[in-house]
DSSP file (Angstrom, degrees, kcal/mol; ACC not computed):
  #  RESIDUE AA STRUCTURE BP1 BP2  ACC     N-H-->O    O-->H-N    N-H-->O    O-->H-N    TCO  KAPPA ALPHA  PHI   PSI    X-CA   Y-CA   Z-CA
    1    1 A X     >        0   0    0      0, 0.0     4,-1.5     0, 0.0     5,-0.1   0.000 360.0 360.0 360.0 -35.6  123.6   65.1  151.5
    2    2 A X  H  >  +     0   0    0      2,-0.3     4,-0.5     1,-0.2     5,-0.1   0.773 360.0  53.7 -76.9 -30.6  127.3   65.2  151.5
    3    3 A X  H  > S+     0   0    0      1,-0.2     4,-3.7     2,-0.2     3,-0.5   0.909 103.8  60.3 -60.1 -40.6  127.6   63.8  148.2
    4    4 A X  H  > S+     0   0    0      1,-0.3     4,-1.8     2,-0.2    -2,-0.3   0.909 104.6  46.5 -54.8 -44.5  125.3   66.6  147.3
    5    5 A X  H  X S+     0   0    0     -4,-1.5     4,-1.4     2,-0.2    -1,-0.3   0.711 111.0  54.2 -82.8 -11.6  127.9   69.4  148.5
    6    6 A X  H  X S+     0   0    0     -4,-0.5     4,-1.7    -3,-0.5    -2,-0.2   0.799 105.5  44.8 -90.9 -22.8  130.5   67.9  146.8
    7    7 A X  H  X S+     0   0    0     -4,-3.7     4,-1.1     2,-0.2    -2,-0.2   0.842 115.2  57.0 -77.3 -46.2  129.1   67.6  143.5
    8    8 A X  H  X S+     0   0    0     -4,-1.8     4,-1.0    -5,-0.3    -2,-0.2   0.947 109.3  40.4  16.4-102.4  128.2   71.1  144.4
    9    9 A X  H >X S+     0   0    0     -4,-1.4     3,-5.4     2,-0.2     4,-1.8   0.953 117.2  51.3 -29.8 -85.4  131.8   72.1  145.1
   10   10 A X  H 3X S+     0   0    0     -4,-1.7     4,-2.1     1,-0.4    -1,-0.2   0.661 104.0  57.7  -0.3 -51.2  132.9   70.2  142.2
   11   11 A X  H 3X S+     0   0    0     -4,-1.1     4,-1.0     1,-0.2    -1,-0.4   0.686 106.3  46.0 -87.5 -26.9  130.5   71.9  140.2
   12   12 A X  H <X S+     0   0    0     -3,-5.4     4,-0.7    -4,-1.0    -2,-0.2   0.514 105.1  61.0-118.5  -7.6  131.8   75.5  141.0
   13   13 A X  H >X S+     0   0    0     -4,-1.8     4,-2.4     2,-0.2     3,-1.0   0.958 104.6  56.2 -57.9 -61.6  135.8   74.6  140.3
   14   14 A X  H >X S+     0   0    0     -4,-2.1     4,-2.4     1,-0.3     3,-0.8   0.872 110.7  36.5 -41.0 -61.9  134.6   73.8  137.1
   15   15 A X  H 3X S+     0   0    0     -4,-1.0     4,-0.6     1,-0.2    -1,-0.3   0.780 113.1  59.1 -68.4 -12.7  133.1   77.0  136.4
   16   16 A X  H << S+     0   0    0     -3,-1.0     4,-0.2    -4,-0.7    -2,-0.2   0.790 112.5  33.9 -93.4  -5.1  135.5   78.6  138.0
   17   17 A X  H X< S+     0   0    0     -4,-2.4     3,-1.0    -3,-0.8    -2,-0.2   0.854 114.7  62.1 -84.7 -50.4  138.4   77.2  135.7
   18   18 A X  H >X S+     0   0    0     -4,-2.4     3,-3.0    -5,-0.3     4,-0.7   0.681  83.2  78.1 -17.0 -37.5  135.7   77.4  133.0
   19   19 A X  G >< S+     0   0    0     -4,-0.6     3,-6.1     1,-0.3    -1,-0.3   0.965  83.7  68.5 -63.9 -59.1  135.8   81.6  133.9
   20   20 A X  G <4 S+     0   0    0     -3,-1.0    -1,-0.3     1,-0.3    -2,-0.2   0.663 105.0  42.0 -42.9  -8.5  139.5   81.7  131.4
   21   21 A X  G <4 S+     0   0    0     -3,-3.0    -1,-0.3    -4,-0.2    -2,-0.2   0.718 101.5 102.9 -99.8 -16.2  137.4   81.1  128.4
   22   22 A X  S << S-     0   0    0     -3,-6.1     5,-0.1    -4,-0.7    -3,-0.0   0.420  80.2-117.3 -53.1 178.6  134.6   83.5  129.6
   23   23 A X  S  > S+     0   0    0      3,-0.1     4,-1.8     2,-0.1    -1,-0.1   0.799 103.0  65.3 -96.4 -11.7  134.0   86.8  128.3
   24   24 A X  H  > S+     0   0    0      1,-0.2     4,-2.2     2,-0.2     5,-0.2   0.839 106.2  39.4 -37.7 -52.8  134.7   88.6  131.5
   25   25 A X  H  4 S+     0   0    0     -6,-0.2     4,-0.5     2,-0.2    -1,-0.2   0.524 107.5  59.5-104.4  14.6  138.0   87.9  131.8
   26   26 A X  H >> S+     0   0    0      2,-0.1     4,-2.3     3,-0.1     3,-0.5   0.742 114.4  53.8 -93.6 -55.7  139.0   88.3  127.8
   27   27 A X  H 3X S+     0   0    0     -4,-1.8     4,-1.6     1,-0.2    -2,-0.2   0.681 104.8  40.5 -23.1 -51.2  137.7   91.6  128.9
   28   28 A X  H 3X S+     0   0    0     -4,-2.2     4,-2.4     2,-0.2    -1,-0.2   0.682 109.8  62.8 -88.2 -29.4  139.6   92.4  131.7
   29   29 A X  H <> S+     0   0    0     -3,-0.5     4,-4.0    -4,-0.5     5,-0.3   0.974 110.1  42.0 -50.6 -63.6  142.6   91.0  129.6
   30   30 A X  H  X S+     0   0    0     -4,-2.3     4,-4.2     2,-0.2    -2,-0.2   0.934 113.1  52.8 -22.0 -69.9  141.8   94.0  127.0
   31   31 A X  H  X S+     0   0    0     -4,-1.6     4,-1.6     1,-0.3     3,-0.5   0.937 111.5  48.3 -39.2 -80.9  141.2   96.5  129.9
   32   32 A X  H  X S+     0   0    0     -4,-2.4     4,-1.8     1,-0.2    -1,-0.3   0.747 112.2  45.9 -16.3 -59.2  144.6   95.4  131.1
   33   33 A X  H  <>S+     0   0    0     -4,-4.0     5,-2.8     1,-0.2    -1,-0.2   0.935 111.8  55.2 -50.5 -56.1  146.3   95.8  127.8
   34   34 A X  H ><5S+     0   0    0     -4,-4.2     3,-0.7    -3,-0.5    -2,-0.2   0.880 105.4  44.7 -13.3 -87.2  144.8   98.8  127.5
   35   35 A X  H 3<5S+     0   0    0     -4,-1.6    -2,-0.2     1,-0.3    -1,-0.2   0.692 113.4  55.5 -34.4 -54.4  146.0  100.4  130.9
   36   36 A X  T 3<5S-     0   0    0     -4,-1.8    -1,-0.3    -3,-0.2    -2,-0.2   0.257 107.3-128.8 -90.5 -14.3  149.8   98.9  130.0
   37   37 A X  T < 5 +     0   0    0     -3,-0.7     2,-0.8     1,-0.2    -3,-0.2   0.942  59.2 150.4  63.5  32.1  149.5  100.7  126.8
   38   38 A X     >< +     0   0    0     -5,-2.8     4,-1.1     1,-0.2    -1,-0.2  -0.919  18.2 166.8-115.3  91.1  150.6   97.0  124.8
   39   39 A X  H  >  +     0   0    0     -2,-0.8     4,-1.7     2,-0.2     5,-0.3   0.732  68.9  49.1 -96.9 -27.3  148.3   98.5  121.8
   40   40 A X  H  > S+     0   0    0      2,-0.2     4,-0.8     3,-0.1    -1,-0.2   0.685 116.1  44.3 -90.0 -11.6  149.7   95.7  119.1
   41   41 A X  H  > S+     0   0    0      2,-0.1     4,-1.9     3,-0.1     5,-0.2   0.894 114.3  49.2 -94.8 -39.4  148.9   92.9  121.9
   42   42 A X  H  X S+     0   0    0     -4,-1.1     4,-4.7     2,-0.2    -2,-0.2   0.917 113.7  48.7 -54.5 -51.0  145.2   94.6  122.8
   43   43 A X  H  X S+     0   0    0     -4,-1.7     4,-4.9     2,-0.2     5,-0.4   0.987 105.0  54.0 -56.4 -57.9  144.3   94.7  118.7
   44   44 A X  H  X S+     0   0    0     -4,-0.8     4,-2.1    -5,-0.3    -1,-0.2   0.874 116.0  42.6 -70.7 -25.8  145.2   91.3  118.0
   45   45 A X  H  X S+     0   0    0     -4,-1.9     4,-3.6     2,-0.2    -1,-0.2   0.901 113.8  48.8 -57.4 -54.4  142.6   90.2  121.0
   46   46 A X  H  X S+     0   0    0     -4,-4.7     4,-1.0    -5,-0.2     3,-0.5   0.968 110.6  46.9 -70.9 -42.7  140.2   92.3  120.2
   47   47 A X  H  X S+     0   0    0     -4,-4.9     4,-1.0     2,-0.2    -1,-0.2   0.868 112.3  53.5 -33.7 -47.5  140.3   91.2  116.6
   48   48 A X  H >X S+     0   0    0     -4,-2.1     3,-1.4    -5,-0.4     4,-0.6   0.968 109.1  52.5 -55.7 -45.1  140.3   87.3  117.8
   49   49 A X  H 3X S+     0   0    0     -4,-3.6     4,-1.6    -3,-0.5    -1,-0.2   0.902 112.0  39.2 -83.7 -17.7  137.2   88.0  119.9
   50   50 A X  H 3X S+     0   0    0     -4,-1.0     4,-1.0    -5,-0.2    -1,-0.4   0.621 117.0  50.8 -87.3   0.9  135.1   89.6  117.1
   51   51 A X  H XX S+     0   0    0     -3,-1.4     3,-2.2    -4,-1.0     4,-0.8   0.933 115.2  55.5 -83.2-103.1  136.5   86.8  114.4
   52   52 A X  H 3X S+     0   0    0     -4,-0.6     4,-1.5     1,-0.3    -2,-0.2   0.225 108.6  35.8  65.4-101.1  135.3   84.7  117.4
   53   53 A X  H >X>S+     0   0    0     -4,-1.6     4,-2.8     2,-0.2     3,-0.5   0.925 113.4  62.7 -67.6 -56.8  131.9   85.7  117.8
   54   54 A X  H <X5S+     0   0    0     -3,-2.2     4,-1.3    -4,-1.0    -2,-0.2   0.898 109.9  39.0 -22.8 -73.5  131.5   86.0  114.0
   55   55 A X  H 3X5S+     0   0    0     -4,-0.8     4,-1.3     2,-0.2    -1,-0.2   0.684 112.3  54.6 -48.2 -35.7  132.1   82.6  113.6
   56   56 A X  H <X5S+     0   0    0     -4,-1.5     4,-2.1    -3,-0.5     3,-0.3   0.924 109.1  49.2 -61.3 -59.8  130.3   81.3  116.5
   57   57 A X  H  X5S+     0   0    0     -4,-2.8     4,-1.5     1,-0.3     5,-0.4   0.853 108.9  52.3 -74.4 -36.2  127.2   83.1  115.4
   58   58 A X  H  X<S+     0   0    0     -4,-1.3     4,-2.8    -5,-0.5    -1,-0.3   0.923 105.4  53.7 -63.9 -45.6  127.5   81.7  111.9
   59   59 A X  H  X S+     0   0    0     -4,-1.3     4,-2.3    -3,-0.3    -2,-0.2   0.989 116.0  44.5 -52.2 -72.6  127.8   77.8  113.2
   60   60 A X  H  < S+     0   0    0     -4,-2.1    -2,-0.2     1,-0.2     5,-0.2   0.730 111.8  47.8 -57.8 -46.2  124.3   78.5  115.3
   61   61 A X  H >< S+     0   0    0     -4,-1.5     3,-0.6    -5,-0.2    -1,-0.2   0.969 126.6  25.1 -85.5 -69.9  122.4   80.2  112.8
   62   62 A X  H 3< S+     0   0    0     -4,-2.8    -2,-0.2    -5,-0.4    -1,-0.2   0.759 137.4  26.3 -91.8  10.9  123.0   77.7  110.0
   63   63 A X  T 3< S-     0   0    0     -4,-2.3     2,-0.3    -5,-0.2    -1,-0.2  -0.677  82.6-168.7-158.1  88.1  123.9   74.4  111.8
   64   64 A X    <   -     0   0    0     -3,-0.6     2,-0.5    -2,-0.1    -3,-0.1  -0.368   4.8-171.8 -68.9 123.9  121.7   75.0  115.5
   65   65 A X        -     0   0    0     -2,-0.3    19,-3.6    20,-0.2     2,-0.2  -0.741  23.3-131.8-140.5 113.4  122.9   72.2  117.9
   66   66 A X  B     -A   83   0A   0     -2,-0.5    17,-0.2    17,-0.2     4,-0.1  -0.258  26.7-121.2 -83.1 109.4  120.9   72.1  121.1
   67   67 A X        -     0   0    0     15,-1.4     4,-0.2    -2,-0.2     3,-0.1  -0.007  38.5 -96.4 -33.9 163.4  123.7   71.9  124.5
   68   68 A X  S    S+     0   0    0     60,-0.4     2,-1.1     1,-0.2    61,-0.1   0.988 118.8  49.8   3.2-109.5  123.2   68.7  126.9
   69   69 A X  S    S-     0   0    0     59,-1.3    -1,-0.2     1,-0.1    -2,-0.1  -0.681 111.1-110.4 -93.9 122.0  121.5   69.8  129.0
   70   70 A X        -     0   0    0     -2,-1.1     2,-0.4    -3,-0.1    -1,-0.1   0.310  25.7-162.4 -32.0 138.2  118.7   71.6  127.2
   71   71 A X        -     0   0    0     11,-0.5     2,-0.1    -4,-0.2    -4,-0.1  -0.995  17.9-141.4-119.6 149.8  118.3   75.6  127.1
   72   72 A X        -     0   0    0     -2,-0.4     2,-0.4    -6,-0.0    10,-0.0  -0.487  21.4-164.6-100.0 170.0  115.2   76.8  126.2
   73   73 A X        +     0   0    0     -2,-0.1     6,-0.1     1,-0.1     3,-0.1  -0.990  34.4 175.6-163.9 156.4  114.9   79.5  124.3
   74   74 A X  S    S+     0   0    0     -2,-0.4     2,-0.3     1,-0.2    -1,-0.1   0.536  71.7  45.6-150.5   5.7  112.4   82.7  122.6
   75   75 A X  S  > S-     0   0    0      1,-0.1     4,-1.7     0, 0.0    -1,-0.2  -0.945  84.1-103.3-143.4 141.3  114.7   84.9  120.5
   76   76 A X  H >> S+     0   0    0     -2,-0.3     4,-2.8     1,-0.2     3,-1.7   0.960 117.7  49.2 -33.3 -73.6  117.3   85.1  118.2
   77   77 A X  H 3> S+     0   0    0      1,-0.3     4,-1.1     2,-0.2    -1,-0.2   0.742 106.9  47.7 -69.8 -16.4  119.6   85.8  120.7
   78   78 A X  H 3> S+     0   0    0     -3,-0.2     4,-0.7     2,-0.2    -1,-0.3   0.686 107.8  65.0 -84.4  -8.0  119.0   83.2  123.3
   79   79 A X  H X< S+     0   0    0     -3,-1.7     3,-0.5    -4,-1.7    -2,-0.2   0.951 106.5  39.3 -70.0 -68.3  119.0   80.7  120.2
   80   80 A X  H >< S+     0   0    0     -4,-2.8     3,-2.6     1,-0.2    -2,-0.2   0.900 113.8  55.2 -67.0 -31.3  122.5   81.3  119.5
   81   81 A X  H 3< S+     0   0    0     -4,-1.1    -1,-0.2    -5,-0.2    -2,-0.2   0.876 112.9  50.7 -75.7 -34.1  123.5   81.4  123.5
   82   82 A X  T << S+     0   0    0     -4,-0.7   -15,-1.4    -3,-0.5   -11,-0.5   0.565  85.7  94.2-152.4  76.6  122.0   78.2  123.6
   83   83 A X  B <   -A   66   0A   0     -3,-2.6   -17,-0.2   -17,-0.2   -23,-0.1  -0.775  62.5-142.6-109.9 165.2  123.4   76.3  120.9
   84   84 A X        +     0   0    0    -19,-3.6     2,-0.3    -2,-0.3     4,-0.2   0.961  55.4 116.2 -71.3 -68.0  126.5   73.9  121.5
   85   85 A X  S    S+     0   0    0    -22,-0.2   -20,-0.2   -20,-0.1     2,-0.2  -0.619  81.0   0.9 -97.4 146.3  128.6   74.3  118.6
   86   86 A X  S    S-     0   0    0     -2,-0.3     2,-0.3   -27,-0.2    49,-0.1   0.574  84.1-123.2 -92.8-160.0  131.1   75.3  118.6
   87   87 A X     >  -     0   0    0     47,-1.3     4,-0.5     1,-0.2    -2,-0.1  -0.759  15.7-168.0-101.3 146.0  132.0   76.2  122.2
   88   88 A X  H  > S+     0   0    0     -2,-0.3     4,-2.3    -4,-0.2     5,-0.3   0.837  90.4  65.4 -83.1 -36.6  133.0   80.1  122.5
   89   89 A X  H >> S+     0   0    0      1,-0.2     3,-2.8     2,-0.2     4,-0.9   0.811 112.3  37.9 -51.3 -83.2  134.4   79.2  126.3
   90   90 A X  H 3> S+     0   0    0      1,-0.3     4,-1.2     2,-0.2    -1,-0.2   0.699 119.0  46.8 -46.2 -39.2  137.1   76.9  124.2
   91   91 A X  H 3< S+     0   0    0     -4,-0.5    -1,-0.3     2,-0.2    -2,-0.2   0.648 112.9  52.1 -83.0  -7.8  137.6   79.4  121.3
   92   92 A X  H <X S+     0   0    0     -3,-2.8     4,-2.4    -4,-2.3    -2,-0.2   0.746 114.6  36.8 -53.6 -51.7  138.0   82.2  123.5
   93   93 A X  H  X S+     0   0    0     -4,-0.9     4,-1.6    -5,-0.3    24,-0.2   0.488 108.8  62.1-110.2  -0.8  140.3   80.9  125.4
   94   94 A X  H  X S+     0   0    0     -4,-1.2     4,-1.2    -5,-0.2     5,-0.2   0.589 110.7  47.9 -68.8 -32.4  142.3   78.9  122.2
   95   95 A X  H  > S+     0   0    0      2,-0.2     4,-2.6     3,-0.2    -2,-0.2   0.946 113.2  54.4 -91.6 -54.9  142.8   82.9  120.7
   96   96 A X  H  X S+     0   0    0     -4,-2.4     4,-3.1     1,-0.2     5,-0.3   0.831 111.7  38.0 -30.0 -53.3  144.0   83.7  124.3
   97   97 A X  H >X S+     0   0    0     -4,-1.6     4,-3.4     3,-0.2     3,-0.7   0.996 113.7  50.6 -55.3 -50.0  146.4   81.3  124.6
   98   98 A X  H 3X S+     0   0    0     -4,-1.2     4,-1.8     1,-0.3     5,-0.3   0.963 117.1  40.9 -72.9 -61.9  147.5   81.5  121.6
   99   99 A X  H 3X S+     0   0    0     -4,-2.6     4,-1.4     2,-0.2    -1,-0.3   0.826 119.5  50.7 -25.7 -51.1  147.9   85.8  121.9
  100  100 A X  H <X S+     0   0    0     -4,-3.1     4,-1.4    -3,-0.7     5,-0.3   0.884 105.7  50.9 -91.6 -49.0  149.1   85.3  125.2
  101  101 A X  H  < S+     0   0    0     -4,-3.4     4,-0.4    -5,-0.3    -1,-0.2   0.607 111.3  47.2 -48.6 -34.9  151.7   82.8  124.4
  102  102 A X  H  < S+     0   0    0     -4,-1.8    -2,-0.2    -5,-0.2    -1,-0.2   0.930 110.3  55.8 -81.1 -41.0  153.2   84.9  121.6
  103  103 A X  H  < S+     0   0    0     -4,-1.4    -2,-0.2    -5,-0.3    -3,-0.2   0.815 118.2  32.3 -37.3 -64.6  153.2   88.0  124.0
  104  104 A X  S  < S-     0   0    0     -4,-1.4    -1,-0.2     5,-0.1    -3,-0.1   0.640  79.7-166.7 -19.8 -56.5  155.2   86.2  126.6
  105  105 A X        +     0   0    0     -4,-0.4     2,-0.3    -5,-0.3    -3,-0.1   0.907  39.1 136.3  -0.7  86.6  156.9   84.4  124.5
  106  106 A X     >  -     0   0    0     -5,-0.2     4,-0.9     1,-0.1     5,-0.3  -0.958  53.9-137.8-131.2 123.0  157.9   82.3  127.5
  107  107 A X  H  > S+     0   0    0     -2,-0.3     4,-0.7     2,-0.2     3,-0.1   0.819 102.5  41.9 -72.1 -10.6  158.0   78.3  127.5
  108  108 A X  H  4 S+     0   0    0      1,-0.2    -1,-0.2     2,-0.1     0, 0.0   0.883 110.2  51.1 -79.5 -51.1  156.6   77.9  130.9
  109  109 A X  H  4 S+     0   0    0      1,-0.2     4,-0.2     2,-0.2    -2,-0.2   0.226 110.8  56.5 -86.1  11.4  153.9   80.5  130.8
  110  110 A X  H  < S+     0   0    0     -4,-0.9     4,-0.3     2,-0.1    -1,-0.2   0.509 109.9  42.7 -77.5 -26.9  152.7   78.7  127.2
  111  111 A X  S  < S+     0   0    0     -4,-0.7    -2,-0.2    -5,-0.3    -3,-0.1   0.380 106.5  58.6 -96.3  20.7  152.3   75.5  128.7
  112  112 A X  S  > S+     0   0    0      2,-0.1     4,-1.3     3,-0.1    -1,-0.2   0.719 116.5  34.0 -85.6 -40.0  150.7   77.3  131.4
  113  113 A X  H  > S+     0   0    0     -4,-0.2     4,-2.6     2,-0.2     5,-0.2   0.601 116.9  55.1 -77.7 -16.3  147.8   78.7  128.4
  114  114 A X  H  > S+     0   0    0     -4,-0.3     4,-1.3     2,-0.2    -1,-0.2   0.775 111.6  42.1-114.2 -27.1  148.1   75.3  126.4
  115  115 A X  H >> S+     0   0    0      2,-0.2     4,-1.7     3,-0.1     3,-1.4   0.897 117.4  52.0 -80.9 -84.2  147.0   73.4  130.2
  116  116 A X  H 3X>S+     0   0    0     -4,-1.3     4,-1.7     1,-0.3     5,-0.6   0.750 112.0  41.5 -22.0 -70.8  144.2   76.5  130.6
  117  117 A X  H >X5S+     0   0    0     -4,-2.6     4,-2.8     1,-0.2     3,-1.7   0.973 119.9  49.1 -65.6 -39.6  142.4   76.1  126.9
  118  118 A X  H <X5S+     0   0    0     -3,-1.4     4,-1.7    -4,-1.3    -2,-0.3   0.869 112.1  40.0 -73.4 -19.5  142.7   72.2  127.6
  119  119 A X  H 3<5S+     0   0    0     -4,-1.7     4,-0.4    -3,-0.2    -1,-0.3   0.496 114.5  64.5-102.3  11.3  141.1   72.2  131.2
  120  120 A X  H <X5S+     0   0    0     -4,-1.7     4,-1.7    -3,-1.7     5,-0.2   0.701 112.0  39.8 -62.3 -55.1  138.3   75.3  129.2
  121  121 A X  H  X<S+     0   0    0     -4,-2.8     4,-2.4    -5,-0.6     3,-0.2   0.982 115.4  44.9 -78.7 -59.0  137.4   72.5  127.2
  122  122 A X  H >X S+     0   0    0     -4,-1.7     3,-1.8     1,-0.2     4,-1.0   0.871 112.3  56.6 -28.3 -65.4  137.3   69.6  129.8
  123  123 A X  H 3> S+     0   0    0     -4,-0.4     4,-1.8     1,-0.3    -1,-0.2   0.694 103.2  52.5 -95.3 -38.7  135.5   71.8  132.2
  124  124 A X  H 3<>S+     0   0    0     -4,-1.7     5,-1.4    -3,-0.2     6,-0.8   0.805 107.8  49.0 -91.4 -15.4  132.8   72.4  129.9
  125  125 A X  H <<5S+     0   0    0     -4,-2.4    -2,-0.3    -3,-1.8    -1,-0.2   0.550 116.3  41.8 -80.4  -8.6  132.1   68.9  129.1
  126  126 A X  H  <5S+     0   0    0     -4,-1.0    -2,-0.2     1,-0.2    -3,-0.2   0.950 106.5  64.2 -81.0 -34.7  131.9   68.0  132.9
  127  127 A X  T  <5S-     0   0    0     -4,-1.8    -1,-0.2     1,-0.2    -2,-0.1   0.568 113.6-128.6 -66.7 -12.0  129.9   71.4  133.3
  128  128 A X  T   5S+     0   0    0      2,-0.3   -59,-1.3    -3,-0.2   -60,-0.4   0.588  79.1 106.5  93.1  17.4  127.4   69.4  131.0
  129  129 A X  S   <S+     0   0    0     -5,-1.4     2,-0.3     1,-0.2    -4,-0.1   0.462  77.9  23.9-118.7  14.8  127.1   72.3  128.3
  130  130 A X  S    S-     0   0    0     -6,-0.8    -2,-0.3   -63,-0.1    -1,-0.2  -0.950  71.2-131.8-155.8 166.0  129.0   71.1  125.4
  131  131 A X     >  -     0   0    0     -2,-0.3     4,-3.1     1,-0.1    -5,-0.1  -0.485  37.1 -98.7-107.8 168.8  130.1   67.7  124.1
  132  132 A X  T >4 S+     0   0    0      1,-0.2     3,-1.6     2,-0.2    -1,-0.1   0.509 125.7  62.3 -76.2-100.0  133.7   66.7  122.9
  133  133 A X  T 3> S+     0   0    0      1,-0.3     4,-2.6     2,-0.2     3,-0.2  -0.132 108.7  37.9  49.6 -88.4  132.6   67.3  119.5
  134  134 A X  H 3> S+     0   0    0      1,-0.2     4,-3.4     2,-0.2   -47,-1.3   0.923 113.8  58.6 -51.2 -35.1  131.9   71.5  120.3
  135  135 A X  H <X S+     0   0    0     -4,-3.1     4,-4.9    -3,-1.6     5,-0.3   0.954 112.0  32.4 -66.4 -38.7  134.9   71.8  122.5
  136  136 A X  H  > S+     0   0    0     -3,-0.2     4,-0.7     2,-0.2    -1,-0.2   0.758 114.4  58.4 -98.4  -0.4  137.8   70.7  120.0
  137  137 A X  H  X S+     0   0    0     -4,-2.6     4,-3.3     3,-0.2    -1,-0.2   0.966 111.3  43.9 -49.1 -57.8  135.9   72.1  117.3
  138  138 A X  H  X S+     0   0    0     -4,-3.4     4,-2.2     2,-0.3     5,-0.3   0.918 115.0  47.2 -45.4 -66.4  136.3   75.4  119.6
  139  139 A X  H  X S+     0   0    0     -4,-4.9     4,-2.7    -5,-0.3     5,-0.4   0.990 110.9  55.9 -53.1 -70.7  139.8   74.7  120.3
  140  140 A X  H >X S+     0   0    0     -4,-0.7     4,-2.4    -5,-0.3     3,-0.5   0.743 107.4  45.2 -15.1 -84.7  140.2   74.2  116.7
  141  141 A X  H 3X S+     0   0    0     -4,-3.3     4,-1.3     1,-0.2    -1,-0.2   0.881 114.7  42.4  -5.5 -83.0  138.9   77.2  115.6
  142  142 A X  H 3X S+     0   0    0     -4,-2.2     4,-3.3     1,-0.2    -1,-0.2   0.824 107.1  64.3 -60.6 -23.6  140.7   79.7  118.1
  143  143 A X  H <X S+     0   0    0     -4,-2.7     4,-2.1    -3,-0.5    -1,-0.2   0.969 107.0  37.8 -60.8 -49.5  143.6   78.0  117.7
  144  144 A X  H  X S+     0   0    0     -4,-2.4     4,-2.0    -5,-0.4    -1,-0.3   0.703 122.9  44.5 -74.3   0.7  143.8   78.9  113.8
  145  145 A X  H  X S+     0   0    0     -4,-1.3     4,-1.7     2,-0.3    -1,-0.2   0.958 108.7  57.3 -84.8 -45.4  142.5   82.3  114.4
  146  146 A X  H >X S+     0   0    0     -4,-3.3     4,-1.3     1,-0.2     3,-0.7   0.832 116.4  32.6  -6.9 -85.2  144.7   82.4  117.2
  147  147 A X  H 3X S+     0   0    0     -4,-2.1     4,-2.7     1,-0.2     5,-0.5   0.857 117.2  55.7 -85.1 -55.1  147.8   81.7  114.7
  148  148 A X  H 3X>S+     0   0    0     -4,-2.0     4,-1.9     1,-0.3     5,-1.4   0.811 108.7  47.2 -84.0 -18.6  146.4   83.5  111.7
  149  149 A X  I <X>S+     0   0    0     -4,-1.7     4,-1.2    -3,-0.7     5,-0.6   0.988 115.6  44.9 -66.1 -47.8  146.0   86.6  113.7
  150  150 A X  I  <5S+     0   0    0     -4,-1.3    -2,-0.2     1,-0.2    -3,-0.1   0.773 123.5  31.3 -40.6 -56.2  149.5   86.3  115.0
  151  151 A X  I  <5S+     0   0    0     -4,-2.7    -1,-0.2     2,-0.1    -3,-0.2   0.871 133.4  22.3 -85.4 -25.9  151.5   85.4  111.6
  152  152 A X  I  X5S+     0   0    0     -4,-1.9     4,-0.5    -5,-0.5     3,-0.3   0.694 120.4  33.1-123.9 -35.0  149.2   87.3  109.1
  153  153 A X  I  X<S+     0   0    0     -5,-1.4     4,-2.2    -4,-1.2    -3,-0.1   0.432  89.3  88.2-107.3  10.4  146.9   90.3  110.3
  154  154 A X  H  4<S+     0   0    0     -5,-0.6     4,-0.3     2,-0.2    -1,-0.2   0.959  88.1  49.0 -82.2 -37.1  148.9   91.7  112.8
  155  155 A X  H  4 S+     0   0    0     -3,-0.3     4,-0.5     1,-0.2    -1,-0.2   0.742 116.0  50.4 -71.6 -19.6  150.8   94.0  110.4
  156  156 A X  H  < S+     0   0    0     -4,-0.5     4,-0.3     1,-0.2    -2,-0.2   0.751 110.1  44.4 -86.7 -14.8  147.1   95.0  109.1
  157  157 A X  S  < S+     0   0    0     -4,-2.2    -1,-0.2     2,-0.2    -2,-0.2   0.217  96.3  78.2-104.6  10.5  145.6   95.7  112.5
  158  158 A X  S    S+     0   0    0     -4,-0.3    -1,-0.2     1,-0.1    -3,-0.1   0.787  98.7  56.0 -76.0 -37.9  149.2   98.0  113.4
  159  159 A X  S    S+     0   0    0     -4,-0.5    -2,-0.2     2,-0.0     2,-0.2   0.863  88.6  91.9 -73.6 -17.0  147.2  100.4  111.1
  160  160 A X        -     0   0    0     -4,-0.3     2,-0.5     5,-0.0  -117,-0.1  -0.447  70.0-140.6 -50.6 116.0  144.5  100.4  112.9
  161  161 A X        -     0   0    0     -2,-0.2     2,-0.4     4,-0.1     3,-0.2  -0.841  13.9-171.2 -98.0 143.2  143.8  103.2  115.9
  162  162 A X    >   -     0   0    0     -2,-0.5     3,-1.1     1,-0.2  -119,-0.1  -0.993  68.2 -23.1-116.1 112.2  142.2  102.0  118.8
  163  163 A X  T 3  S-     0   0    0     -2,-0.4     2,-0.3     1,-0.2    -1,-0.2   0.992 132.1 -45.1  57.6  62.0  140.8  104.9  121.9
  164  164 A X  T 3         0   0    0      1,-0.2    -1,-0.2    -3,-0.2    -3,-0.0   0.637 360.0 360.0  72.1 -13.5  143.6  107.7  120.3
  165  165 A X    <         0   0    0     -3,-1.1    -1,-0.2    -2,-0.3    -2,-0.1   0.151 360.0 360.0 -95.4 360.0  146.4  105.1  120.1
């Protein structure tokens, strides 16, 4: 029984380091940005997540890869939520760093994001719903979206208004 509460335990660090790739809290990053009125840092997030999702949704649809532990599924949209590759938690939180880390642009607080997408991706193979495969695919991914938003589209999304701004 005690092993059982500890795997337990275990089981909810993991998601709860897991949570930095999530979409809640890319969300609340936005909000945040938002609030702080940091309109060139807010765009280039909000651009990564819908690149993101884009991509994600394209991988499922034409090359479906079924998690671990099976998800069943009865719709379009619970097919792509539960396919593997690539992982969104890891490519989520690969455009985050990588956003957050130019924002900053602080050497501590980048190997503070660059520890965070690696223990996203760890944490979602112990969490049993991707393999290393999806996750550094996922890192992969955000990473270059990450970097291509940063060096290349940022001067096209300054034209961009966002809410009046």
């Amino acid at each position: 029984m005690l092993q059982d509460t500890g795997d337990l335990i275990k089981k909810d660090n993991y998601r709860d380091f897991s949570a930095f790739g999530g979409l809640p809290i890319y969300i609340m990053i936005l909000m945040i940005l938002y609030t702080i009125g940091e309109m060139p840092a807010l765009k280039q997030l909000a651009a990564g997540l819908v690149i993101a999702y884009i991509i994600t949704v394209f991988f499922r649809v034409f090359y479906f890869k079924q998690r671990p532990e099976k998800q069943k599924y009865k719709n379009f949209i619970e097919k792509i939520d539960a396919g593997s590759f690539p992982s969104l938690h890891a490519m989520r939180s690969a455009i985050l760093g990588v956003v957050l880390a130019s924002y900053f642009a602080n050497v501590l607080l980048t190997v503070i994001f660059a520890l965070c997408i690696i223990g996203v991706a760890i944490t979602r193979v112990l969490l049993k719903r991707h393999d290393p495969v999806d996750v550094s695919a996922g890192m992969g991914i955000g990473l270059a979206v990450g970097f291509v938003i940063i060096l290349h589209l940022t001067p096209f999304l300054a034209s961009f208004v966002f809410f009046g701004m």
